[in-house]
N, C-alpha and C positions, 0 to 999 in steps of 0.2 A: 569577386575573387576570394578563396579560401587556401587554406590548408591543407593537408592530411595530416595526421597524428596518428603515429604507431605506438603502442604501449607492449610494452617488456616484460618479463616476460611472453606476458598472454598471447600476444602477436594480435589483440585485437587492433582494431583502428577506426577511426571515426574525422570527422570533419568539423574546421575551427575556421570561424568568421575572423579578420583582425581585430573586429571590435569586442569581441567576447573573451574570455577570461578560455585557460583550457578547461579546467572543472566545469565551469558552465555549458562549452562544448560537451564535455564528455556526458553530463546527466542529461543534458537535452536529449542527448542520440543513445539511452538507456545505459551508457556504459557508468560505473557506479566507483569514482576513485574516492579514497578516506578524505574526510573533512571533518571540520570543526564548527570557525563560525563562520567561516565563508567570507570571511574581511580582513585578512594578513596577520591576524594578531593569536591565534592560539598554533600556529604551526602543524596542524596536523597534515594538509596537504601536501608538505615538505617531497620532493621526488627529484628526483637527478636528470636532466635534459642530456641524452647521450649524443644527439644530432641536430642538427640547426639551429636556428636563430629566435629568440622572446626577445621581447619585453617586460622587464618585472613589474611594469604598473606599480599599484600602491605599497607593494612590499615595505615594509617599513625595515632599517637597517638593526635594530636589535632583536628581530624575530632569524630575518637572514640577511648575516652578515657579506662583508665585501669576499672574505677567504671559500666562505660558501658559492657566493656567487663566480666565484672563478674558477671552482670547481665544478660547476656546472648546474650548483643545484636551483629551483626556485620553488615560490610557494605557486600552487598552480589555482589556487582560488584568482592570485591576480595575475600570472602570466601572460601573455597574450603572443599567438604564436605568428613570426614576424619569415617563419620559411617552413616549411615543410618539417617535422619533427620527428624525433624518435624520442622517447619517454621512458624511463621505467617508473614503475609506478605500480603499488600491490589492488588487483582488484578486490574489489568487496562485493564476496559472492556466498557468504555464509554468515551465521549465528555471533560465529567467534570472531569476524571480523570488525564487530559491531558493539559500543561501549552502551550499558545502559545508564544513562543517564536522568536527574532530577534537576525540572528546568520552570520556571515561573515562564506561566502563558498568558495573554490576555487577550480577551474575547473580542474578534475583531469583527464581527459578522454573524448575527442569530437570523434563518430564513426559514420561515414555516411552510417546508416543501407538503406539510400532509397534514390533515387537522394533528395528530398523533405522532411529527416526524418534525424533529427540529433538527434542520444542517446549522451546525457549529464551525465557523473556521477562527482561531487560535494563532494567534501571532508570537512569535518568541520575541526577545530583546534584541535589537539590530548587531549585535555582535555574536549572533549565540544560530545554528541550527541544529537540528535533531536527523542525524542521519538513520536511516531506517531498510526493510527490504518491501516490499511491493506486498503487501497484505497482513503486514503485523499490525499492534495493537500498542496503546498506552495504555496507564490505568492515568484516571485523574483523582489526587489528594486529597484527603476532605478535612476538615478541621479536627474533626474527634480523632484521625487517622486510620480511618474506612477508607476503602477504594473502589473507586468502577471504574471496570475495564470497556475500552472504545476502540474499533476497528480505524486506522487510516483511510481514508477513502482515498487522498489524494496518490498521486505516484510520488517515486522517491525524487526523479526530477524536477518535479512540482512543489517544492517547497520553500514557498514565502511564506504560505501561509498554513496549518494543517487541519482537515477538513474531518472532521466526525458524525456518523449519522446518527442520531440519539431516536430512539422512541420513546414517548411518555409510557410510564408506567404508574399508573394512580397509588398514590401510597409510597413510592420509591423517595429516598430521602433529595439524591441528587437530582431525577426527570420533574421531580414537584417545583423543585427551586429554578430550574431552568424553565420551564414552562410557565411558570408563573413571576419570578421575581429578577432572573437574575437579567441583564441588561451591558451592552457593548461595551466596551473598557472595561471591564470586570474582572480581576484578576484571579488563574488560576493557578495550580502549582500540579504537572503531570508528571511523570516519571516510565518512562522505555528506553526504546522498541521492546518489545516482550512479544513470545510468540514463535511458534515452527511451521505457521500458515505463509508461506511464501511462497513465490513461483519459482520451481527449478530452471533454471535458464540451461544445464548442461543435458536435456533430453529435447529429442525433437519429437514425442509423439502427438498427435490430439490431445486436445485437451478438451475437458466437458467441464463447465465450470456452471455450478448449479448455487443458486440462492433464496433465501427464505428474509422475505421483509426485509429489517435492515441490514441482515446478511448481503446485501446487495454492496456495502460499502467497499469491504477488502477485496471484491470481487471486481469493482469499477476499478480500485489501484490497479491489481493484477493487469487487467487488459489494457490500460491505460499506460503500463510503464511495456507491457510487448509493444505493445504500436509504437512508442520512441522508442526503441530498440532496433524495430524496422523487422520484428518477428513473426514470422509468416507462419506459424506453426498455425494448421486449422482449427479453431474456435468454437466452443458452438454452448452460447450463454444462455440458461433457463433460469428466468427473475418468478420467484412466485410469491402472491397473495390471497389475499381472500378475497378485496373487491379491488377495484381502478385505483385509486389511492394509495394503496399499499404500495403500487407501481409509483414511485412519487418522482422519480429520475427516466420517465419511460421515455418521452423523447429524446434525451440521451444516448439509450440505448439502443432506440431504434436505428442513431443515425449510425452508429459504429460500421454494420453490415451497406449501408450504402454507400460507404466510403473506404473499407477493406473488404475485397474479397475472398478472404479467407475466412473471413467473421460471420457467423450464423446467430440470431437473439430469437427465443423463442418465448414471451409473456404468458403466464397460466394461471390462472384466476380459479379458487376454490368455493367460493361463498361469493359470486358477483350478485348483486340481486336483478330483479330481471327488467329495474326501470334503467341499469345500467347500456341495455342492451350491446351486452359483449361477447362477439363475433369470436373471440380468439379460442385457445386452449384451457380445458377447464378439469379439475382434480387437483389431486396432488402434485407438486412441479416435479418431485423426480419421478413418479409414473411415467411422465411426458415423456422425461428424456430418457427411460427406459423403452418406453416404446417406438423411439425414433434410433436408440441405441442398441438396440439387443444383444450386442458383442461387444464389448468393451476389453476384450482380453489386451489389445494395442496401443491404449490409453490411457491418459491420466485423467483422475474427477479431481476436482477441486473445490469442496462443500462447504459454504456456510450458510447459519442461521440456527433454531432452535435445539436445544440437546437432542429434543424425540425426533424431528425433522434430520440430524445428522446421523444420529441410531439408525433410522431406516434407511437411508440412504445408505449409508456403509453396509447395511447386512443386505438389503439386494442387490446390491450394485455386485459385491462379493461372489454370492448365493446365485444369483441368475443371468447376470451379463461375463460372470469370470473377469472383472477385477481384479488384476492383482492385486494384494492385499499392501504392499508396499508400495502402488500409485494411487493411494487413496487420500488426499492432505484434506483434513478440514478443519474449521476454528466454529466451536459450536458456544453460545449464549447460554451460560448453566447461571444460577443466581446460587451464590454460598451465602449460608448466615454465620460460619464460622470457617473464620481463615487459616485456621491452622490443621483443619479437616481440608477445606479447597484446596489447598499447596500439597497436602497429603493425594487428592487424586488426580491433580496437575501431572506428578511425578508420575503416573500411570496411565495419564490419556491426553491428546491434543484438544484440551479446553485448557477456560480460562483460571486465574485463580480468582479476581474479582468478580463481584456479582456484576449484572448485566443491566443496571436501574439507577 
């Protein structure tokens, strides 16, 4: 037995278990309402119940009061919807809806998907989460107060824990220390969402969503927060490397398309060597989907991975598929040695301002 919830304005609606919180319902099934720390105490979720019947769960009484409560309102992290609901509630469907925030993390999970690929997953304080949009980025703090910047990989629904693809970079001050020293419970200090690499949720065309190495990260969020959305928009993901490995989440990806039909994954391999014996697509990965795409004028790309890898992608995709030049989003890996030159050409292109190491 469930629910339905309708939210206010928007006129979306989605579906609530009794046992589940309405926020919880709602990021499960991709709809994205404000929060905080997701446990009654900083009030962001605050929203006015225009119809039916909660439960306020753990609300606590000096976050919201009794005069609040009688006027309908509740915190929806702990609501729990007890009849069929009407909500109003602001979605969060942009930049500005989104506070960037500075939050101590601690390394909850180091998994070495690739001799050269450590997945990072980062636990916040049980009081505290980081709301974000489906392919932005953190930077994480360093002591002397340098930054490198990391894609999300997880979705925005998905967050207990936040999940980063790091590749080692020999010589990088941060990829040295994680690859070598640093160790679980280790505390970080990250600072976002940052970032205009997200998935527009108000166009239905194709998407072509192409990646380079661990350009793969904000690219798995992306497809990962459509499918809890229940978004059917056609799909058609090209992951590229140089050898097998590079692919370090390929079962993953493979399984996407065997279980939505709308989803297409295409692996392309540049430098496999040939004791690899790899049967698949081989080149450059946007050749691939240039050549499976040849018209793109009715769709959106969604590019990441290296600055020359996103260059070339934007200018042919532009130049010979007719791209428009306005459905072009990508988050490209530039490395800056001075940050107050990278903020200077942040302001002028969709990269990062921190280096990438």
């Amino acid at each position: 037995m469930g629910f339905q919830v309708i939210v206010q304005p928007g006129r979306h609606s989605f579906h609530a278990e009794p046992d589940e919180t309405i926020l919880e319902a709602a990021l499960r099934q991709g709809l994205s309402l404000p929060y905080g720390c997701r446990d009654g105490v900083c009030g962001a979720c605050r929203g006015q119940v225009l119809a039916g019947q909660i439960a306020h769960g753990k609300a606590q009484f000096d976050v919201l009061g009794e005069a609040d409560r009688d006027a309908g309102f509740a915190l929806f992290c702990c609501a729990m919807a007890r009849s069929d609901l009407c909500i109003e509630g602001r979605e969060v469907r942009s930049l500005a809806d989104i506070p960037i925030r500075t939050l101590p993390a601690r390394v909850h999970k180091l998994t070495r998907a690739a001799p050269d690929v450590m997945i990072v997953e980062l636990k916040l304080a049980a009081n505290e989460r980081l709301q974000f949009l489906a392919g932005q980025y953190v930077d994480i703090l360093l002591k002397d107060g340098k930054r490198r910047a990391f894609s999300l990989a997880n979705a925005p629904h998905d967050d207990a824990c936040l999940e980063l693809h790091v590749r080692h970079v020999p010589g990088g001050q941060f990829t040295d220390h994680l690859f070598s020293t640093m160790k679980e419970r280790d505390l970080l200090r990250l600072r976002g969402p940052h970032g205009s690499f997200f998935l527009r949720e108000d166009s239905s065309k194709p998407m072509l969503l192409v990646a380079g190495g661990t350009g793969f990260a904000p690219i798995k969020a992306i497809v990962e927060h459509a499918i809890a959305q229940g978004n059917e928009r056609p799909m058609h993901i090209y992951w590229g490397g140089r050898c097998c490995a590079d692919l370090y989440l390929l079962r993953l990806a493979e399984q996407w398309p065997v279980q939505h039909a709308h989803i297409r994954f295409t692996p392309v391999l540049s430098e496999s060597p040939a004791d690899e014996h790899w049967a698949g697509r081989t080149g450059l990965v946007h050749l691939a989907a240039m050549a499976d795409h040849p018209d793109l004028s009715g769709h959106q790309a969604y590019v990441c991975g290296s600055a020359a890898m996103v260059a070339a992608t934007r200018q042919d995709f532009l130049r010979h598929c007719q791209l428009p030049a306005d459905e072009f989003f990508a988050d490209s890996f530039d490395y800056a040695t001075d940050t107050l030159d990278a903020m200077k050409a942040s302001q002028q292109s969709n990269t990062r301002v921190a280096p990438h190491e």
